[in-house]
MITORRO-740226 format. One record per residue (C-alpha): residue in one letter; x, y, z. Coordinates in steps of 0.1 Angstrom, whole numbers, plus 5000, padded with zeros to 4 digits. Layout:
<sites>
   aa      X      Y      Z
    a      X      Y      Z
...
</sites>
This chain:
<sites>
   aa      X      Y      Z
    x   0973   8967   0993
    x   0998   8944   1005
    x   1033   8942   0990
    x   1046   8908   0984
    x   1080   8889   0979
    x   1078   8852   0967
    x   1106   8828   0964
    x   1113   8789   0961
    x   1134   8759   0957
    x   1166   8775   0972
    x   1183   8743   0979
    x   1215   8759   0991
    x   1235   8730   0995
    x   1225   8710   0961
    x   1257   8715   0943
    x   1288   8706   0974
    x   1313   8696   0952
    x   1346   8712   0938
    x   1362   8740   0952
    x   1360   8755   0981
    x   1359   8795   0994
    x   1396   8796   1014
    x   1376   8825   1038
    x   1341   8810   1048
    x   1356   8772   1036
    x   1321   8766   1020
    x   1315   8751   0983
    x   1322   8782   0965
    x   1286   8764   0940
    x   1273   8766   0975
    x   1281   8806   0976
    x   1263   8808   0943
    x   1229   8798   0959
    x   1239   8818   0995
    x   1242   8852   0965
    x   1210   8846   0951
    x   1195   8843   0985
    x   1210   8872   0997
    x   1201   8889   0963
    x   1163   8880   0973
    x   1165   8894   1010
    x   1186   8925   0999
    x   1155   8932   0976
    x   1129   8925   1003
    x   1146   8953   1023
    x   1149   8976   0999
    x   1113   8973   0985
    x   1099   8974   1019
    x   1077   8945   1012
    x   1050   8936   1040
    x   1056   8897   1030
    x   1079   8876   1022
    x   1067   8836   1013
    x   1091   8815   1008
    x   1072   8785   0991
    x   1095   8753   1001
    x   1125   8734   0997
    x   1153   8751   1011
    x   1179   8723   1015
    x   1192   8692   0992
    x   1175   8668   1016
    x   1159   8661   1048
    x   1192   8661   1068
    x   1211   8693   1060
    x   1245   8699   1078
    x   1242   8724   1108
    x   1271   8745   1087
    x   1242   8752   1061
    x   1214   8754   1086
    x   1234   8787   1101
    x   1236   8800   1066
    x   1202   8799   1060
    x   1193   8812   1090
    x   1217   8845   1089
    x   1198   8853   1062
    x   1160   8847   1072
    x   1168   8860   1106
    x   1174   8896   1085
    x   1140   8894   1077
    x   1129   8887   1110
    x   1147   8916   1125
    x   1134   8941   1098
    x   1099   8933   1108
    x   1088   8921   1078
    x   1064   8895   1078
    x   1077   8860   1064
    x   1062   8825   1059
    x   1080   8792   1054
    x   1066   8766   1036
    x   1077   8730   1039
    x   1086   8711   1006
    x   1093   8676   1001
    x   1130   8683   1005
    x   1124   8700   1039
    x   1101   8671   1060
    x   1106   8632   1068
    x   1082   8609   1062
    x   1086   8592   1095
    x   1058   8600   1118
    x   1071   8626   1145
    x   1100   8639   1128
    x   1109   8673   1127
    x   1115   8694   1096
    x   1142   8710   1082
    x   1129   8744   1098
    x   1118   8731   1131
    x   1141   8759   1146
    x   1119   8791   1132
    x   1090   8771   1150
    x   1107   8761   1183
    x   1121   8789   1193
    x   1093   8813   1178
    x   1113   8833   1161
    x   1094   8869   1155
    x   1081   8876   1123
    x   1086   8844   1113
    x   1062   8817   1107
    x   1066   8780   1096
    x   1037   8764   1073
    x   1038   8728   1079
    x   1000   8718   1081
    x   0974   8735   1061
    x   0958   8763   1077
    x   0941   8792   1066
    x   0957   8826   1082
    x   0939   8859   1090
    x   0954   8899   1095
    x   0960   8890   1141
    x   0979   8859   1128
    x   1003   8885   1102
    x   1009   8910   1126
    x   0975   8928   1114
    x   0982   8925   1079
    x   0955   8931   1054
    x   0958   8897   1038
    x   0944   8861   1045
    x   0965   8831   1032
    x   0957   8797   1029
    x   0991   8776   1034
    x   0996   8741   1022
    x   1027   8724   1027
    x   1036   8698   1009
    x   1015   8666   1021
    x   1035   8633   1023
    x   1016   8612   0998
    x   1019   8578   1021
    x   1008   8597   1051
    x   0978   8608   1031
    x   0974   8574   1017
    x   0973   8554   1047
    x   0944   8576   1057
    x   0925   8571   1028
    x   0930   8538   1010
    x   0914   8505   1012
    x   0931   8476   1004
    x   0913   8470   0973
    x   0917   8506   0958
    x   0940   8507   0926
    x   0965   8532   0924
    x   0943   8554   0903
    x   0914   8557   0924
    x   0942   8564   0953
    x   0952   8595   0935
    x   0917   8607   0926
    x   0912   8607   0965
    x   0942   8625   0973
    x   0928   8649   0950
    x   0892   8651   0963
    x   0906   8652   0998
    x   0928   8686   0992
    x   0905   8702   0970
    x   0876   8694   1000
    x   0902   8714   1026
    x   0914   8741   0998
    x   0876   8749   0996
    x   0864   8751   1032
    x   0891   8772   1040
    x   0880   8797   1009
    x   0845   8796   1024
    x   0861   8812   1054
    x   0874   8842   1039
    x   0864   8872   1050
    x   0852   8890   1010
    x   0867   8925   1012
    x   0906   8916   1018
    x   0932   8902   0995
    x   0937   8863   0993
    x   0970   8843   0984
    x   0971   8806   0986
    x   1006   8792   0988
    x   1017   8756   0984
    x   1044   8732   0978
    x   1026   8709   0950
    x   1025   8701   0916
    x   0999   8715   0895
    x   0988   8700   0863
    x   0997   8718   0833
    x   1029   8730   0848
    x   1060   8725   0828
    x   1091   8707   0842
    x   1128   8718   0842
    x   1153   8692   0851
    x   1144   8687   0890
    x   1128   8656   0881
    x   1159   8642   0889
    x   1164   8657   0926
    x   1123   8647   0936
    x   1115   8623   0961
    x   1087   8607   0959
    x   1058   8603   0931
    x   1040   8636   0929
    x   1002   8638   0926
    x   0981   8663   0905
    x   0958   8694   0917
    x   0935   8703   0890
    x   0945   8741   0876
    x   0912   8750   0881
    x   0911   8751   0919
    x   0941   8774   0916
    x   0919   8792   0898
    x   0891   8805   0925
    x   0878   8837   0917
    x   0885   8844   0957
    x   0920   8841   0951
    x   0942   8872   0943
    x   0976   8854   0942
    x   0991   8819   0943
    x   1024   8814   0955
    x   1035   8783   0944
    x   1070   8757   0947
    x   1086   8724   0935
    x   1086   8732   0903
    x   1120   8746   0890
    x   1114   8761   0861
    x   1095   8800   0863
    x   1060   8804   0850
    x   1029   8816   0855
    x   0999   8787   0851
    x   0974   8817   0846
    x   0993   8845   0822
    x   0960   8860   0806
    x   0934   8857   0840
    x   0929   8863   0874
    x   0952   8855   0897
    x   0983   8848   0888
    x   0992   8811   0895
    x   1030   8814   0899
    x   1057   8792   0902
    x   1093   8816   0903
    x   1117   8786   0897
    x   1145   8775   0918
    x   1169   8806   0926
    x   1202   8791   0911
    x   1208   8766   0876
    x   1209   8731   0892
    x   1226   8712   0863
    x   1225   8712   0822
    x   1191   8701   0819
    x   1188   8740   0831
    x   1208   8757   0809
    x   1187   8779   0794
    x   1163   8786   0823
    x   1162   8821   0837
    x   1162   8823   0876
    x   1139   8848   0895
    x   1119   8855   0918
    x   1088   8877   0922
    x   1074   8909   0937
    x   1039   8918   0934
    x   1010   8944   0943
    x   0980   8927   0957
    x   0947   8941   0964
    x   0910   8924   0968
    x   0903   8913   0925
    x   0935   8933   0912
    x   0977   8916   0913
    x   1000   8932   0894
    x   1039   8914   0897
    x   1073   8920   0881
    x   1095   8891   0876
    x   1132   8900   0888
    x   1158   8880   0879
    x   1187   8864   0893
    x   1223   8866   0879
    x   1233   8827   0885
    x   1263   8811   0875
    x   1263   8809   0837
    x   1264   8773   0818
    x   1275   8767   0787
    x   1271   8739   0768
    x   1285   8727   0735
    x   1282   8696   0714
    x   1307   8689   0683
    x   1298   8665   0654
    x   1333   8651   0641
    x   1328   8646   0603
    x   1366   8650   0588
    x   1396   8629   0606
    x   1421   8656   0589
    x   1405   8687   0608
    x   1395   8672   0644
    x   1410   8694   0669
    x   1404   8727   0645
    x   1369   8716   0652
    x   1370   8713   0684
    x   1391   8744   0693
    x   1364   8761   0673
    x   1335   8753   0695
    x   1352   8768   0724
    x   1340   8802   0735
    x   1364   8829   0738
    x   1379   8833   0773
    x   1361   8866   0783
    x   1326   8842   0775
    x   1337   8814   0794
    x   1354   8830   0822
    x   1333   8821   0854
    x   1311   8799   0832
    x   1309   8764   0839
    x   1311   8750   0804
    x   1308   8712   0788
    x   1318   8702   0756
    x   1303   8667   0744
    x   1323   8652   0711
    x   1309   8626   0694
    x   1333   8611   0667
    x   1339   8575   0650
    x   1356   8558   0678
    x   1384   8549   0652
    x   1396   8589   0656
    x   1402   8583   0695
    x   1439   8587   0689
    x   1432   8619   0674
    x   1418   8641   0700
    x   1442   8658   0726
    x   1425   8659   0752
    x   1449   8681   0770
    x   1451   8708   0747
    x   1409   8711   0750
    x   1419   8715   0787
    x   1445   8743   0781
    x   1419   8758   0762
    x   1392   8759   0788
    x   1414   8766   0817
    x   1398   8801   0822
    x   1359   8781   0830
    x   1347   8778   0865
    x   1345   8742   0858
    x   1348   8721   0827
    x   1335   8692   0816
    x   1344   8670   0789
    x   1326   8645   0774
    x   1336   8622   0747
    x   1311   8599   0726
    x   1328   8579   0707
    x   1299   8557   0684
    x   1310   8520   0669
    x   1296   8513   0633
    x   1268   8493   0639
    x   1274   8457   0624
    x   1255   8438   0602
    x   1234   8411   0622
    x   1215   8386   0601
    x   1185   8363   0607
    x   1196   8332   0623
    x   1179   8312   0598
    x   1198   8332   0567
    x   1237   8329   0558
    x   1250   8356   0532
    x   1259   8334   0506
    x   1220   8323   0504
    x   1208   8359   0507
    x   1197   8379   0474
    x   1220   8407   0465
    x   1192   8433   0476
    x   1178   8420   0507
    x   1218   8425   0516
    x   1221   8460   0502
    x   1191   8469   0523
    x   1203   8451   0555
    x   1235   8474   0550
    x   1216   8506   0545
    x   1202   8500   0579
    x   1236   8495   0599
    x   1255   8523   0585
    x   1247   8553   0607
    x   1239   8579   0580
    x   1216   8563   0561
    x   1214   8582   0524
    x   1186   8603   0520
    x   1175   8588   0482
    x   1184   8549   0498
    x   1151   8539   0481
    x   1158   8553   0450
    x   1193   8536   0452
    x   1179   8502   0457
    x   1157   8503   0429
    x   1186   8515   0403
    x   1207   8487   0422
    x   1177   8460   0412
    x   1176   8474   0375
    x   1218   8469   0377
    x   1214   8432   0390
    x   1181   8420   0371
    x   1206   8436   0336
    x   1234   8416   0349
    x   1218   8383   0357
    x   1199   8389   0322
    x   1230   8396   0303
    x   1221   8424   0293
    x   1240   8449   0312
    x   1247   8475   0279
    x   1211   8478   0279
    x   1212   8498   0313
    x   1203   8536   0303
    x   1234   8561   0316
</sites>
């Protein structure tokens, strides 16, 4: 059985702005990662896990600053020097896509760093490559999609047919490395990919590049015991009610909003030949809170406000946004500095206002008002006014029984 600790997407320098820690002079959002990350090796110590995979991205970008290169290090270099076995994969974040450059974690590599192995071409590894291990794993970084491309396209293949390749051409080196295996010990495949099928958080907006698609169902290889899986930030397992567990563990701290309500993990799980059993252990995080007021009455605006605000135990620590969306006529209403006041006690706050403009009525260029009928202007106005009434049809047909008595003169004829 071979005890296992999976983590990815730490990107420990994504969020570099605001204030800064007066001891270590980093970010103090850039501590938030560095905690979670020393949450994760703290555990793998304690657990006494044989592995640890660590399944890509572990920087913003492709350059990091040497500042946050010796952060991640302290901490993968504790794993190193407890002897427990640990694998890097490299994520889109981590490689160039110029020929010849190295990686992000070149420096695990170059210096061969015990206990410590970097996963940046696909290979399949056996128990004298893990320190005797009982395990075999199939690594796949993530492949640069051009690099791939130039290899494989003709000039006259669409863009489709491109991606169907890419496809083929993984799932043909994912499957001669399972024909390899040796049948009696445990199997995990790890990867930096997208599957299909797996959900997106808000990421989408720190990718580079145009991801393309592995089918779930080579994921799903009866040889395989455990998929260790990254890029994707939001936690999930691909395969809940079968054999293996396809598992992505999320990134290991809340990027922005779009991940407000994601829960960040990672994952620890038992692995023998046919049989995983995991546990999901989750990270504390910086908490987000985010609030949206609708502005409806112009003689209770900052009651309304003030209302939405948490109380200061709740947002204490929290970094908190309030969006306000109002009829831009109430702009002179809203003091802003009081909301400030009020939020003083959040780790950061942001404040958004939306003021919206009545929409006005535009009319066909061939149509002036005074040549329009009554109700072909009555419905024009129903569809500017950003409420519309929920009975508008049934308004327009009392209005046409209105006009057609009026123009008939015979308004008192018009039931009550």
């Amino acid at each position: 059985m071979i005890k296992l600790l999976h983590f990815a997407d730490a990107h420990i320098d994504l969020a570099r702005q605001g204030r800064h820690d007066p001891d270590s002079g980093l970010p103090l959002r850039v501590l938030d990662f560095l905690n979670a990350l020393d949450v994760i090796v703290d555990t793998a110590l304690n657990e006494k896990v044989d592995l640890v995979i660590f399944a890509g991205d572990a920087y913003r970008d492709r350059t990091p600053a040497p500042t946050y290169q010796r952060e991640w290090g302290k901490r993968i270099m504790r794993l190193s020097a407890a002897g427990i076995q640990t694998l890097l994969v490299i994520g889109n974040h981590d490689v160039s896509p110029a020929a010849g450059r190295a990686h992000t974690l070149q420096e695990f590599e170059t210096l061969r760093v015990p206990n410590v192995r970097v996963i940046h071409k696909p290979c399949l590894l056996k128990p004298p490559d893990l320190d005797n291990l009982p395990v075999q794993i199939i690594g796949i970084p993530w492949l640069n999609r051009s690099g791939l491309a130039a290899t494989l396209a003709h000039e006259d293949d669409s863009t489709r047919d491109l991606d169907s390749r890419l496809t083929e051409h993984l799932t043909v080196l994912i499957e001669s490395f399972l024909d390899q295996l040796e049948p009696d010990l445990p199997v995990i495949l790890t990867s930096h990919v997208t599957v299909q099928g797996a959900k997106y958080g808000n990421e989408r907006s720190v990718m580079l590049g145009r991801d393309f698609l592995l089918p779930p169902s080579l994921m799903r290889d009866h040889r395989l015991d455990y998929v260790a899986l990254g890029h994707i930030h939001k936690a999930q397992n691909l395969n809940p009610e079968g054999h293996p567990p396809i598992i992505y563990p999320g990134s290991i701290e809340r990027v922005d909003f779009g991940e407000v309500h994601d829960e960040k993990s990672f994952i620890i799980a038992q692995i023998e030949r046919n049989k995983t059993s995991l546990k999901q252990i989750k990270l504390p995080g910086r908490v987000f809170i985010d609030k949206t007021v609708m502005l409806t009455e112009s003689e209770k605006i900052q009651q309304a406000i003030m209302l939405s605000i948490p109380e200061e135990k709740v947002m204490n620590g929290a970094i908190f946004r309030l969006t306000i969306n109002y009829p831009h006529d109430w702009e002179s209403l809203i003091d802003e500095p009081a909301i400030r006041r009020a939020a003083q006690s959040a780790f950061e706050f942001h404040l958004i206002r939306r003021p919206h403009i009545q929409a006005r009525l535009r009319l066909p260029n061939d149509k002036s008002v005074a040549a329009m009928p009554a109700l072909e202007l009555l419905d024009l106005y129903w569809k500017t006014i950003s409420d519309q009434h929920a009975g508008w049809e049934a308004l327009n047909h009392l209005a046409g029984e209105i006009i057609q008595a009026i123009e008939l003169g015979l308004a008192g004829e018009v039931s009550n």
